[in-house]
Steps between C-alpha positions, in 0.01 A plus 500: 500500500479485907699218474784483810787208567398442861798230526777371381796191461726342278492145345500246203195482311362226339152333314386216445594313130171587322540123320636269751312717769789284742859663478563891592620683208718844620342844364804683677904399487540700837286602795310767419210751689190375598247717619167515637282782347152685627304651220267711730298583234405188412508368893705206373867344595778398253844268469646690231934415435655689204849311354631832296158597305386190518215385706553195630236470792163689451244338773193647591472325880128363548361347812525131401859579420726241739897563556671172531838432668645211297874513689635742709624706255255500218092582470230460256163652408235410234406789279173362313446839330824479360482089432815471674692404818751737673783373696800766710825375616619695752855530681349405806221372728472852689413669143259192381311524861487900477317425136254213605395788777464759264306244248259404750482901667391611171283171387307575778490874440353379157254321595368794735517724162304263303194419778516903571462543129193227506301656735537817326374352178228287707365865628522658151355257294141389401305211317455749184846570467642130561802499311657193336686226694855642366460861654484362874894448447752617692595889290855425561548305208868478443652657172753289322803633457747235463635549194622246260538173628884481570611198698811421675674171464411363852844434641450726822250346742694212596848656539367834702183282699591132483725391734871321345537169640839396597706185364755357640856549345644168295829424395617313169578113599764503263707737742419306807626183357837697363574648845452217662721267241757808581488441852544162626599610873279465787484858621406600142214187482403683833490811416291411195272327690407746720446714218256237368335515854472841504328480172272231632387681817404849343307258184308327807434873638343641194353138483331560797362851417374449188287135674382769749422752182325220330303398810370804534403608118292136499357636828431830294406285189227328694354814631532623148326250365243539782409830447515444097241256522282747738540781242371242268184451690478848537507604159231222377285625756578847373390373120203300589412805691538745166270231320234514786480829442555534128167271510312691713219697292505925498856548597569825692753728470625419839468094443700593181753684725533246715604275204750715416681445855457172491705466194730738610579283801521170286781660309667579825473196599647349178773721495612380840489116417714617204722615721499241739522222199825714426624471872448124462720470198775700713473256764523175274885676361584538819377104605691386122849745631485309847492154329818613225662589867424182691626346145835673540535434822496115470761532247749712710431219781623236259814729399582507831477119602710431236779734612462381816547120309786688358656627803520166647614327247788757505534471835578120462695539249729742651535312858648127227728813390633588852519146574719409214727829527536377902577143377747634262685712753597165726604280235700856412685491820518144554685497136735811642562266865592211244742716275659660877601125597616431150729806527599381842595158439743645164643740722660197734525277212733806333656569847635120514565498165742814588665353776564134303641745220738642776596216663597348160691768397696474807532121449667588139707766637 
């Protein structure tokens, strides 16, 4: 067929949900070959990806074809031909930046083909042999060769593209409050309050990156929202333009052309505030995660006056103890001074006693 892979790379594949026309549905379960294609004897370029037998990516790349970075990881393209949009997660940003070049290298390469092939029909042609508005199409009309339509359960874009966001590890209060009913000590309250303050200062940490995160998706949100609303104005000016010209009497083939690109780039352009509507959602989780944080760390705060309450409370409480055992211990030894005089005095109350006894006996004797 004269039809040569010219290059070459791995990645995830994925379309557009033809219903929602918002979420990515997965049309492979692992990365797969994706290749660019030049049928020379057609003049034309191709984005063909096979997944076994299966076709899974059969794009014909025209002129007003645009390759969109969405992350630095994952790219999309609009595929009106094929009413669909194609998105490629790559492994890294070295292979997505070697495909953009390649995308635009042979975009452009297109577009050479197809004013080459214009002139030649300008030269051939005359006014008898006019043909109708349909045959000044491209020739490189894609064949369709997808298959049945077998979807994937879409469980893969967000674990291999998205990235996880981290939450801070939380203990059971029930365990806190046993250990610390177990441990009444100071060097134990201490020790569990620097645990507590440990805890604190890595929850004010991630506190603080996730305030910068969020500062700078509402910094990304506005520009979003900026560029949203000029893709807006750019598409009504696209469709008033297709009714100017869908009024204007005698249409040509070219005016008719012309048309055609115009709603070729509308679709683009819908398909990337699709995909920036589905950024936005991605960046309001993120905003609702950061608030469940802030939430949890307020509570671990709390936990941690209240041991801190605890601790001094404890404190007290041991310090009356100390003072009672010490207060104890005197009237101990005062009691054991008493008894020693006590013991005293007998012993020279007995020693008289002994000697009257003698001198009695003597007296008797």
């Amino acid at each position: 067929m004269g039809e040569q892979p010219i290059f070459s790379t791995r990645a995830h594949v994925f379309q557009i949900d033809p219903n929602t026309k918002k979420n990515w549905v997965p049309t492979s379960k692992h990365a797969v070959t994706v290749s660019y294609f030049y049928d020379s004897t057609r003049n034309v370029y191709r984005i063909i990806s096979l997944d076994g037998s299966k076709a899974i990516i059969n794009s014909t790349i025209t002129p007003n074809m645009t390759f969109t970075k969405t992350s630095h990881k994952f790219g999309q393209w609009a595929d009106s031909r094929a009413n669909t949009v194609y998105g490629l997660g790559f492994s890294s940003e070295a292979l997505l930046s070697k495909f953009a070049e390649k995308f635009a290298e042979f975009k452009e390469a297109a577009r050479l083909a197809k004013e080459k092939s214009q002139e030649k029909m300008e030269l051939t042609s005359s006014p008898s042999q006019e043909s109708a508005p349909g045959d000044l199409q491209s020739p490189g009309t894609p064949e369709s060769i997808n298959g049945t339509d077998e979807r994937v359960t879409p469980d893969a874009e967000s674990r291999a593209h998205t990235p996880s966001s981290h939450t801070p590890g939380t203990h059971t209060p029930g365990s806190h409050t046993a250990e610390l009913n177990a441990v009444p000590f100071p060097h134990s309250s201490t020790s569990i309050t620097k645990h507590w303050e440990a805890e604190l200062a890595a929850l004010k940490g991630n506190n603080a990156k996730l305030t910068a995160a969020l500062l700078e998706s509402t910094a990304n949100v506005k520009q979003w929202k900026q560029q949203l609303a000029a893709y807006q104005d750019e598409a009504e000016r696209l469709h008033t333009r297709v009714t100017e010209l869908e009024c204007v009497s005698g249409q040509t083939a070219g005016i008719k052309t012309q048309k055609t690109e115009l709603n070729q780039t509308i679709e683009e352009l819908e398909a990337e505030l699709k995909a920036k509507e589905e950024e936005l959602e991605k960046l309001k989780e993120e905003v609702e995660n950061a608030d469940r944080l802030q939430a949890q760390r307020d509570s671990l705060a709390q936990k941690l006056q209240d041991t801190q309450l605890r601790n001094a409370d404890l404190e007290t409480r041991l310090s009356l103890l100390e003072e009672r055992l010490e207060n104890g211990r005197m009237e101990d030894e005062s009691f054991r001074k008493s008894l020693r005089s006590i013991l005293e005095l007998l012993d020279g109350k007995i020693l008289e006693l002994t000697e009257l006894r003698d001198s009695l006996s003597k007296l008797i004797g």
